[in-house]
N, C-alpha and C positions, 0 to 999 in steps of 0.2 A: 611397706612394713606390716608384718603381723599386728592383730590387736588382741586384746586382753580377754578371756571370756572371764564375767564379774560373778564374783560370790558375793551376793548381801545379805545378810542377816538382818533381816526386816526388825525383828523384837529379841529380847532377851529373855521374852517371857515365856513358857512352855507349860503343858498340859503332866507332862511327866517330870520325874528325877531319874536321871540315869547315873549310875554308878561310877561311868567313865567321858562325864558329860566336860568336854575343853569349857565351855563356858558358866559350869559351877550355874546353869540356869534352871530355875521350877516357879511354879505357879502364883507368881507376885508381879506386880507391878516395877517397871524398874525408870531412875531417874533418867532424862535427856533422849531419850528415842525422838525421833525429827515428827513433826506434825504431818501432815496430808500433805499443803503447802509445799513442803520441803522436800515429799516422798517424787510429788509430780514433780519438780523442778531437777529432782535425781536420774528419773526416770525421761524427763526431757533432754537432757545432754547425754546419756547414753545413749538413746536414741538417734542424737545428729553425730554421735560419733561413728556409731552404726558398729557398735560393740558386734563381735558375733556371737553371744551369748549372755544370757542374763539368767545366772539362777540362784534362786530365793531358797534362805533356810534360818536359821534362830540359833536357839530358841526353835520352838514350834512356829512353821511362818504361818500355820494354819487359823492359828490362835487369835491373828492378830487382827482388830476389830475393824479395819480397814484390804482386810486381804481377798476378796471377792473384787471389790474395785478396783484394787492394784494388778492383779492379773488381768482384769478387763483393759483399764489403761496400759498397761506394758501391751499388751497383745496389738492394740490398737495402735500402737508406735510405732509396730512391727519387730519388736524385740521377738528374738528365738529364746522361748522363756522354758525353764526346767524348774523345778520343785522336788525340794530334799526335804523329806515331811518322817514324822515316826506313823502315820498315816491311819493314825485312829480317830481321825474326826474327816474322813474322808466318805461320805454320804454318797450312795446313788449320783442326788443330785448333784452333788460338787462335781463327782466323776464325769458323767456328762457334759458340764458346763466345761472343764477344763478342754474337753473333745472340741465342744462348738467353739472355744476360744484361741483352737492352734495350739494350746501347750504341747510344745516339743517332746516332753519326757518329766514322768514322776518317778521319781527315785526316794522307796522306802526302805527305813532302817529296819530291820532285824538285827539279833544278836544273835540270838536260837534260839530253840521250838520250846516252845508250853512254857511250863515254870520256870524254867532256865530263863528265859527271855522276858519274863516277868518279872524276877527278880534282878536282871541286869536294867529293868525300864522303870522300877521301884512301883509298880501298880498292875495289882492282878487283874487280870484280863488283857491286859496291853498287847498281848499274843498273836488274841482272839479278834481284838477291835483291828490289827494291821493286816490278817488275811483278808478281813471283810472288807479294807480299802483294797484291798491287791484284787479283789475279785471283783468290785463296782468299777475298777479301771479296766479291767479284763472285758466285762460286759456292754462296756462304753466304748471301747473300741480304743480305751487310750494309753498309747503305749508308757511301760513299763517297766521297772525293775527292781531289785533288791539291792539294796546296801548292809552292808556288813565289816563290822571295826573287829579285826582278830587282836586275841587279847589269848594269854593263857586259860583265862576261862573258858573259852568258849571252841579254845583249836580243838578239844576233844570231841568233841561233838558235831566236826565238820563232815562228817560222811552223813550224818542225820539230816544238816542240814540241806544238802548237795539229793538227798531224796527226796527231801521236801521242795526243790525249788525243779523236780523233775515232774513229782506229782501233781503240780499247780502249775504245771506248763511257764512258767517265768524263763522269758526271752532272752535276761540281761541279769548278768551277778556283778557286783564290782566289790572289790575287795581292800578293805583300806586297813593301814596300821594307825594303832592308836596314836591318838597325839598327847603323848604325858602333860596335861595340863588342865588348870581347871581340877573336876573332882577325878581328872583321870590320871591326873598325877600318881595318886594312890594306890592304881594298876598298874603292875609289872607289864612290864613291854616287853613282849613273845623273846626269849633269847634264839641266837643261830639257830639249835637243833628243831627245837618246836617251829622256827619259821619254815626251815628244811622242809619238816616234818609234812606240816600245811602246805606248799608249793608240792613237793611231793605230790600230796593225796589229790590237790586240786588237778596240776599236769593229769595226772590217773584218770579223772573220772570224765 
């Protein structure tokens, strides 16, 4: 029988506000997140399950004051681990460390380029801070890719983004519909034509 690759959402707690954020999460503390204790005992039965994937997101999973050892411990289980980060606190060194530690793959959000993607991240610079992770994984040797939630905002702007992600040599796009919920309830969900629209221009290019 097939097994499950796991999504966990390590914290609720995150470095940004996104405007189309499913989990309504920013930068506070939030009730009930499991202790160390409980992360290892998570992390041990997926392991004897021998899940074929493991991959951590939030919330910001970067954020979380235990996430350096958790990627060491997972890796060490031998989980095939992935990280879905807005990848603005992604350092040189993290990039590196994630290399020596076997992470399978980092997958960063983007929305789109400069202010546009600022203002969908609620914090300027957020832009600026997620090519400089896209480029310390580049330089580390550790593969990578982009993520991206279409939303009416931002289909306009998808040939911009689609030269941005040729410019930066980025290996891997994945392209996701929003999930109306949390603060992304708020955002209109791309109707037929725009979605058209967007497959369209993507098949194109």
């Amino acid at each position: 029988a097939r097994k499950p690759i796991v999504v966990w959402n390590i914290t609720r707690t995150c470095n940004l506000r996104c405007i189309h954020c499913y989990s309504d999460s920013e930068a506070m503390n939030y009730p009930g997140e499991l202790t160390w204790e409980q992360m290892e005992s998570v992390m041990d039965d997926l392991a004897a399950y021998q899940v074929p994937g493991l991959l951590l997101s939030g919330g910001e999973p970067l954020v979380h004051p235990r996430f350096d050892d958790l990627i060491a411990y997972a890796t060490g289980k031998g989980l095939r681990l992935t990280i879905s980060t807005n990848g603005t606190r992604i350092t040189a060194e993290r990039a590196r460390r994630f290399k020596e530690l076997g992470v399978a793959y980092v997958g960063i959000s983007l929305d789109s380029i400069g202010e546009i993607h600022d203002h969908f991240r609620g914090r300027a610079g957020a832009f600026d801070d997620a090519v400089r992770g896209f480029r310390f994984c580049h330089e580390a040797g550790q593969k990578t890719g982009l993520r991206l939630t279409l939303t009416r905002h931002n289909v306009e702007n998808l040939e911009e983004i689609l030269d941005f992600v040729e410019r930066e040599n980025i290996q891997r796009t994945c392209f996701y519909h929003l999930v109306p919920a949390g603060r992304g309830s708020s955002l209109q969900v791309l109707g037929p034509d725009l979605s058209r629209r967007a497959l369209d221009t993507l098949i194109e290019r």
